[in-house]
VEXZA-533918 format. One record per residue: residue in three letters; x, y, z of N, C-alpha, C, O in turn. Coordinates in steps of 0.001 Angstrom, whole numbers, plus 500000, padded with zeros to 6 digits. Layout:
! residues N
alaXYZXYZXYZXYZ ...
END
This chain:
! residues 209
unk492576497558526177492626498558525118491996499856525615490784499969525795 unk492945500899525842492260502157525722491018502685524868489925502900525391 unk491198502817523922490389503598523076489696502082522343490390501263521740 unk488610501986522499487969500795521613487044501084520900485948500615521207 unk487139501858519834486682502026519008485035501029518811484988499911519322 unk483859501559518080482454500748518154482668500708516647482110501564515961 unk483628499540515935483326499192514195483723497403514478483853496716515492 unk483790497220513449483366495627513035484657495697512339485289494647512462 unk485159496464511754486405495688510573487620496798510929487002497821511225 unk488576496979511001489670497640510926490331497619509726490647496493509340 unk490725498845508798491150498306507356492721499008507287492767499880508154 unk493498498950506839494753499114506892495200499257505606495000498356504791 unk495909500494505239496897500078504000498195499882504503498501499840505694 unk498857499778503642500159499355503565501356500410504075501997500697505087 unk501207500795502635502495502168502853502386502937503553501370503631503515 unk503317503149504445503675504033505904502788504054506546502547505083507177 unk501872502833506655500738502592508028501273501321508296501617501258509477 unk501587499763507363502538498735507819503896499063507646504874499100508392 unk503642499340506209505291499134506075505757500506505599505002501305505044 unk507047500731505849508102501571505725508047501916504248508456501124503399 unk507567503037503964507991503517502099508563505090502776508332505819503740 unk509662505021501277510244506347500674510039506606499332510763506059498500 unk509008507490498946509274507696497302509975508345497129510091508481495911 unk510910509186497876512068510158497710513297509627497214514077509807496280 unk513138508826498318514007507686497670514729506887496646515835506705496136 unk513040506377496623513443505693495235513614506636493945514436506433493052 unk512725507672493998512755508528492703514898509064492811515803508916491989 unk514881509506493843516728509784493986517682508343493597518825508470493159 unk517179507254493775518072506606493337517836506223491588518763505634491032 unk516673506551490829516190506117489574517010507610488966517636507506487911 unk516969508847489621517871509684489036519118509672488823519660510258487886 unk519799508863489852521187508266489888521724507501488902522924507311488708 unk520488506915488068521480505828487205520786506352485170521117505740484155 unk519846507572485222519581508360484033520523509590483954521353509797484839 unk520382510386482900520910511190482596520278512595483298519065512390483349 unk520489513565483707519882514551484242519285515306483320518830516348483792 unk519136515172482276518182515369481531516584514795481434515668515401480880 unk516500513760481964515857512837482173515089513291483567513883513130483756 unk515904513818484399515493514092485785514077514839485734513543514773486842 unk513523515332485060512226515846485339510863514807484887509668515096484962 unk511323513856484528510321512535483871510653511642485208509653511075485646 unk511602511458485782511305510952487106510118511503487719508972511069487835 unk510755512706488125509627513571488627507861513336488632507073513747489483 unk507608512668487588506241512681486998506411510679486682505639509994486011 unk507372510316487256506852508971486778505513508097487523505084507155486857 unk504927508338488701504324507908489628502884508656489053501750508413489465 unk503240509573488053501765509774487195501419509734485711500732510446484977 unk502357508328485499502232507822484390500965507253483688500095507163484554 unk500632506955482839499029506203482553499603504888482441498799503971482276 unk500953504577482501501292502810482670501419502868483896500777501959484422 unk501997503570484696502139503254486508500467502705487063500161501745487771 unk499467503933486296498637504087486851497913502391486635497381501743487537 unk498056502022485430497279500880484961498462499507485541497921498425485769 unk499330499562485661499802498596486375499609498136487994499748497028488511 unk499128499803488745498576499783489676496821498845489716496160498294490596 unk496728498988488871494961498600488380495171497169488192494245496453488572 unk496165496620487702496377495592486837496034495170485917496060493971485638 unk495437496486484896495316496524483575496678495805482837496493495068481868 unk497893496031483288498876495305482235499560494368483623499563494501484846 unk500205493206482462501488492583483576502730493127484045503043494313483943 unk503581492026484677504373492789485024505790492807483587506800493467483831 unk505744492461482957506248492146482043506147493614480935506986494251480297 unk504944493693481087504626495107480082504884496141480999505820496763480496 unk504606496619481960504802497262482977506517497416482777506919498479482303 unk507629496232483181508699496764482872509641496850482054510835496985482320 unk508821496728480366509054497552479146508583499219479057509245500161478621 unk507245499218479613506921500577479961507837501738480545507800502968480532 unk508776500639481126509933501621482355510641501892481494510691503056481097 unk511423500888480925512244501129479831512341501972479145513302502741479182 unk511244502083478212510997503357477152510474504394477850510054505255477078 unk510343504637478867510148505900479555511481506503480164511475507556480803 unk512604505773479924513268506550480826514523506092479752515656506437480087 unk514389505458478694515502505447477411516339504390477711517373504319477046 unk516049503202478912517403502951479207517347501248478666516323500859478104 unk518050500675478796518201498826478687518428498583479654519558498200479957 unk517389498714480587518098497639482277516931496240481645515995496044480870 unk517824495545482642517150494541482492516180493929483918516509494327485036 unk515534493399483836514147492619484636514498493022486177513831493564487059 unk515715492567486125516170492497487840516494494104488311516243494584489416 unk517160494836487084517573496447487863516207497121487429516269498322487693 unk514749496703486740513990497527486949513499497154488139513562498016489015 unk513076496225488395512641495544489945513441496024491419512929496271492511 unk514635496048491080514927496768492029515326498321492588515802498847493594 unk514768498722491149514753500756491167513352500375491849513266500666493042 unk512338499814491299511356500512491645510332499827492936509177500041493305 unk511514498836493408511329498052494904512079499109496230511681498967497386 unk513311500267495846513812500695496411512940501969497307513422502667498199 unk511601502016496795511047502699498102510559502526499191510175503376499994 unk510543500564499330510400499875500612511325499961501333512482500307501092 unk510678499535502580511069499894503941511395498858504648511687497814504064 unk511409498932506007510951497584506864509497497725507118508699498627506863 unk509377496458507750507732496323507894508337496041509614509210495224509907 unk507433497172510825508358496944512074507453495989512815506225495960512901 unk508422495192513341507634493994513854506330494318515343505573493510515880 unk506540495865515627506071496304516627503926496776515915502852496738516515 unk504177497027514928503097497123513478502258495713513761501152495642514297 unk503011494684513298502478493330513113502172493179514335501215492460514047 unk502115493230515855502385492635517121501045493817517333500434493131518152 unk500414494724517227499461495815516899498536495042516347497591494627517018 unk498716494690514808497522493995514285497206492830515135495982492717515089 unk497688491940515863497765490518515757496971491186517450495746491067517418 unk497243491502518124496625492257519363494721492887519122493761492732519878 unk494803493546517862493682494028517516492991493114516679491854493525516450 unk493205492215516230492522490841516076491395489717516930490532488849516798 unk492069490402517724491591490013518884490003490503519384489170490104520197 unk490075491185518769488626491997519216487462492753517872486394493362517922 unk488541492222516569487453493156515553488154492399514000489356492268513766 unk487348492107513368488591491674511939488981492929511432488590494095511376 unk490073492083511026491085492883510177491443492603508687491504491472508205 unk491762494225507745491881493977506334492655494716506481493087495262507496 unk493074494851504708494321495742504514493648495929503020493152495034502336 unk493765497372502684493179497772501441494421498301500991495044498926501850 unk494946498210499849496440498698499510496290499310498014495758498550497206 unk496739500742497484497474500402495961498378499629495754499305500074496431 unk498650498916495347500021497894495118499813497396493526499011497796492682 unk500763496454493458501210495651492185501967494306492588502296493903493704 unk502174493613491037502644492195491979504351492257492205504852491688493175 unk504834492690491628506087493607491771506538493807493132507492493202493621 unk505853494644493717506341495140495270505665494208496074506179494188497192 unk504503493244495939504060492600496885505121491503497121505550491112498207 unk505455491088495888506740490118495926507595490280496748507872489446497610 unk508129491341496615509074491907497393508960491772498977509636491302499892 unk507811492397498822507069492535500721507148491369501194507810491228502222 unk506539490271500621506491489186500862507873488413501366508085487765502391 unk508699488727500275510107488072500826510723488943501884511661488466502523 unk510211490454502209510847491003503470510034489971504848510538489613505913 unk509090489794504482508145488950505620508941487572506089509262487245507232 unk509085487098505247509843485735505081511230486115506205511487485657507319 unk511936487131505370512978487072506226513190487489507314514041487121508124 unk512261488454507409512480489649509171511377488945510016511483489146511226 unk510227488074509574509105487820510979508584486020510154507464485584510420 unk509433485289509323509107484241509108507688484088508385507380482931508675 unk506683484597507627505752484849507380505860484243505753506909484359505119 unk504796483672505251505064483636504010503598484925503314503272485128502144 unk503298485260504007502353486344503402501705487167504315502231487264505424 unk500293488014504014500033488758505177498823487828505805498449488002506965 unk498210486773504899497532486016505481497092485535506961496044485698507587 unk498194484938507248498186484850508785498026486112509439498572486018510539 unk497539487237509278497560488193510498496569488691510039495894488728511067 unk495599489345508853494632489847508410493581488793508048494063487728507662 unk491954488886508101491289488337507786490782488705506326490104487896505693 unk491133489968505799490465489869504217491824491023503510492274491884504266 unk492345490919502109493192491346501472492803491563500586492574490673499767 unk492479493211500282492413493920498995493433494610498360493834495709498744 unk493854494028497434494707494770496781494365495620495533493384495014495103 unk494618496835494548494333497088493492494269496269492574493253495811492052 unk495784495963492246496379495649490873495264493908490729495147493259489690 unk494474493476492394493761492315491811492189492415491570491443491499491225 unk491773494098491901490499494926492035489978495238490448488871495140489918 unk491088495592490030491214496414489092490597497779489562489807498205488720 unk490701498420490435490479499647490640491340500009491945491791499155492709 unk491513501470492102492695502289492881492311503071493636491487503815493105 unk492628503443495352492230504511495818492411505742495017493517505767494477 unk491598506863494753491033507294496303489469507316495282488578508164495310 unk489569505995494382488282506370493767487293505235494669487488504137495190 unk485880506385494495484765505500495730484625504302495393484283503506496267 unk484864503808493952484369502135493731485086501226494598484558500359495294 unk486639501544494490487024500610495198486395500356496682486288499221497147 unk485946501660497449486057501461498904484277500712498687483950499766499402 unk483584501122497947482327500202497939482433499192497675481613498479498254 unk483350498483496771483382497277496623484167496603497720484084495385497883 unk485211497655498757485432496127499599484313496405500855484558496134502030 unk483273496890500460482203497169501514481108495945501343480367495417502172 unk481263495754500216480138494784499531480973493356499575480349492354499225 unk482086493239499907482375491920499818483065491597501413483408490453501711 unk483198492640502271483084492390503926481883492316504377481831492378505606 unk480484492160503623479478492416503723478986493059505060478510492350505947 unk479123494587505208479239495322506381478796496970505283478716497367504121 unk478656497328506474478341498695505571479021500270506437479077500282507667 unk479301501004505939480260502244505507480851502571507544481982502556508029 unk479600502800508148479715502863508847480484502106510430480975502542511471 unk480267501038509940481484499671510655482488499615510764483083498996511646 unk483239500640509354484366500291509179485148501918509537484631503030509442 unk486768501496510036487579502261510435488835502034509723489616501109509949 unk489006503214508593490262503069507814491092503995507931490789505184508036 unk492531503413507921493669503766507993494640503840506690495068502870506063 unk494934505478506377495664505687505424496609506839505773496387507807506501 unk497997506435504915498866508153505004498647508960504227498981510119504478 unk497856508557502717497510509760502244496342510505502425495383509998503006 unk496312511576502024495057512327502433493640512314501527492479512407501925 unk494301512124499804493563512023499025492468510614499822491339510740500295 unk493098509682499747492684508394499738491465508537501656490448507892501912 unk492110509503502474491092509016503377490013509875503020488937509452503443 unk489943510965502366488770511466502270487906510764501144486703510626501362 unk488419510336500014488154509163499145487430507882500550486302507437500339 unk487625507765500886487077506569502548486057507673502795484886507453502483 unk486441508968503389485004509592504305483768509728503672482646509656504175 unk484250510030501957483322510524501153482151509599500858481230510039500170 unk482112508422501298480823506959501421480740507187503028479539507166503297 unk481196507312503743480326506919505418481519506711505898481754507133507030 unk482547506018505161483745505173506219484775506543507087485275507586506663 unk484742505788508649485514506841509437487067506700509086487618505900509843 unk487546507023508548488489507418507676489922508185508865489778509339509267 unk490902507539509184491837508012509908493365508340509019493975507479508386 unk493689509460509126494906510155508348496498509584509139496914510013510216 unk497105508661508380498142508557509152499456509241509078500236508875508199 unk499788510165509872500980510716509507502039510982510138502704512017510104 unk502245509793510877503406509540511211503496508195511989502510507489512198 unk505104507816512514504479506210512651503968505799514427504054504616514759 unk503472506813515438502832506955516291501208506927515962500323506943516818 unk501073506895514945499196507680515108498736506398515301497966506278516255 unk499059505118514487498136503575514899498191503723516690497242503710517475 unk499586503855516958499392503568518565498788504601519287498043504181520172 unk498852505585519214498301506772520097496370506608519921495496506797520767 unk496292506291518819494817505590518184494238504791519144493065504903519500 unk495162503847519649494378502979520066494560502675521833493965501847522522 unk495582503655522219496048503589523588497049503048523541497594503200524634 unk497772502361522761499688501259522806498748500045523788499006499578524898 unk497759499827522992497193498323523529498463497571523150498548496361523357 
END
């Protein structure tokens, strides 16, 4: 390994640091099937106070996609809300996983994510089918998710609380995010906080160990 970093835990989110997201995407294809009238409530759906609390896992998924419903006027049913709002996944590239499973090797590994059980589902069955996996289990040693936290980047509780339950402190740890809110949300306690923005920075990070 080139660059070997001096921390104890490596933390990882998800979106566009493992896996492949488009919210462009998906918001373009949820415009595709409303009225263009409607098109500016897309716009703002990702700052809903139900997105936000389904992210938390204040509600299920059940209420969550009645919430969709009456936000956007329509009668889909279970399966076409699940898959509007699964359509901003990606692949997860097996070159990502073959990275973690390498850097395992030398430091544990987590994954701190916003998510819901909705898209993890999903993820999960992309795992299954593209790298045989039935979860992220096998490759990470600890899994934080929101929606099972009840709390959401880029607020400090969450990153203290998975500080207090890796029992390690601010400084140990080296996190990886694409948004910006969320790594300075990480710098703002101690944690060295890395901005990912694009899908070179894990490897250039670490030398293409």
């Amino acid at each position: 390994m080139k660059n070997a970093p001096d921390a104890d835990f490596l933390i990882f989110d998800l979106g566009n640091v493992i896996i492949d997201i488009d919210y462009h995407r998906s918001l373009g294809l949820i415009k595709n099937h409303v009225p263009e009238s409607l098109h500016a409530k897309v716009d703002g759906f990702y700052l809903t106070d139900f997105h936000k609390a389904y992210e938390k896992g204040k509600i299920d998924s059940p209420t969550f996609r009645n919430a969709v419903r009456e936000y956007f006027e329509q009668n889909w049913e279970d399966q076409k809300v699940d898959e509007l709002w699964n359509s901003l996944l990606g692949k997860i590239p097996g070159e990502r996983l073959e990275l973690v499973s390498k850097l395992r090797q030398n430091y544990k590994i987590g994954v701190l994510s916003n998510t819901n059980e909705i898209h993890i589902d999903a993820v999960y069955e992309m795992l299954r089918k593209d790298h045989g996996l039935n979860s992220f289990d096998p490759l990470f040693d600890r899994i934080f998710y929101s929606h099972e936290m009840g709390l959401a980047k880029p607020s400090k509780e969450i990153y203290e609380r998975m500080l207090v339950e890796l029992g390690t402190t601010a400084e140990r740890v080296i996190f990886f995010d694409d948004l910006e809110a969320n790594v300075k949300g990480a710098a703002s306690i101690g944690v060295r906080a890395i901005h990912v923005t694009g899908p070179n920075v894990l490897f250039d990070f670490f030398g293409h160990v």
